[in-house]
ZAMARLUM-512112 format. One record per residue (C-alpha): residue in one letter; y, x, z. Coordinates in nm, 4 decimals. Layout:
// residues N
<A <Y X Z>>
...
This chain:
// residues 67
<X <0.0000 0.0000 0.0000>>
<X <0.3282 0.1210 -0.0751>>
<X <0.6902 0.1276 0.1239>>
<X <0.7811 -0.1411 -0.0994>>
<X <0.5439 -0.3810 -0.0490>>
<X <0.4933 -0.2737 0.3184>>
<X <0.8879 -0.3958 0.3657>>
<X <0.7805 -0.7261 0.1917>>
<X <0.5230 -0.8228 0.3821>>
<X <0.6780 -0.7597 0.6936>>
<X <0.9853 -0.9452 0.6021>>
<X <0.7514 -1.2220 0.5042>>
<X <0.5627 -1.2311 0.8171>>
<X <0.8699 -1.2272 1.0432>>
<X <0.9858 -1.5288 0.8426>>
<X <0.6775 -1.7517 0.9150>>
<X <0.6455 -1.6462 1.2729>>
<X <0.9945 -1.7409 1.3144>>
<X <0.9723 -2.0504 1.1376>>
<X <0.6613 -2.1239 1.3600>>
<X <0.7989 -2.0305 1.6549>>
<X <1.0981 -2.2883 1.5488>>
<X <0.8499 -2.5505 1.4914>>
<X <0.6594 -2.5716 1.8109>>
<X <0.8549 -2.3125 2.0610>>
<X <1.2319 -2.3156 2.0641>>
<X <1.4404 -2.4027 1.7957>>
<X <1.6469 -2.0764 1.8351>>
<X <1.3542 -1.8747 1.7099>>
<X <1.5241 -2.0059 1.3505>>
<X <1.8056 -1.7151 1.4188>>
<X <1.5237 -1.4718 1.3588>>
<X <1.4621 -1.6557 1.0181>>
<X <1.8283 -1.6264 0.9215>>
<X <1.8608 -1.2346 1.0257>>
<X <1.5873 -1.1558 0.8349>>
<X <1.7455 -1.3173 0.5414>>
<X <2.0550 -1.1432 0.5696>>
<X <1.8954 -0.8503 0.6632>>
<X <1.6864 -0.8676 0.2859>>
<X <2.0152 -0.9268 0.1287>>
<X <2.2016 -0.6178 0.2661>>
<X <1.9535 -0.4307 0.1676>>
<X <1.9051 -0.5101 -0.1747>>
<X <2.2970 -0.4082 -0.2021>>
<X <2.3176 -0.1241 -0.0070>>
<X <1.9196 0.0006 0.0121>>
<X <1.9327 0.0503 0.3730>>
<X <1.6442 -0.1008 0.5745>>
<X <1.6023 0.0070 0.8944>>
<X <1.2023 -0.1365 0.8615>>
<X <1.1031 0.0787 0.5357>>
<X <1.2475 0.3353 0.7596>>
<X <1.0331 0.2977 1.0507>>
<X <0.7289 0.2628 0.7954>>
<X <0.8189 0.5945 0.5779>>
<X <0.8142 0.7909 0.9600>>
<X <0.4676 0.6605 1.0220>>
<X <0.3555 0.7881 0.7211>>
<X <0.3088 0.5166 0.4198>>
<X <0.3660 0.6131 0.1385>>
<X <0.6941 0.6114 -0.0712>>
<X <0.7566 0.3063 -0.3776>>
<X <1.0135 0.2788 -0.5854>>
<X <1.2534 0.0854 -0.4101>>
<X <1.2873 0.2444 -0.0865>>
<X <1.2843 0.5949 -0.1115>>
């Protein structure tokens, strides 16, 4: 698996949890879904993502998105 698709599984994963945990825990767990958003959109405009990051230190391998 590469950085790439690393990041966007994550960011998938963090928006259904959140969207579960909106459901059936609190409905503040939707603030999670909406940073996540707006954390995908600032990085597709300035390539900084502080989770491809984090995965590219333990060791997955580079895509070519987030280098």
């Amino acid at each position: 698996m590469t950085l790439d698709r690393a990041v966007m599984m994550f960011a998938g994963f963090m928006i259904l949890l959140s969207l579960a945990l909106g459901t059936w825990a609190s409905p503040w767990w939707y603030l999670l879904t909406a940073f996540v958003g707006l954390n995908m959109m600032q990085a597709s405009v300035t390539g900084f993502c502080p989770a491809a990051m984090l995965f590219k230190r333990i060791g997955i391998r580079p895509g070519t998105v987030f280098v």
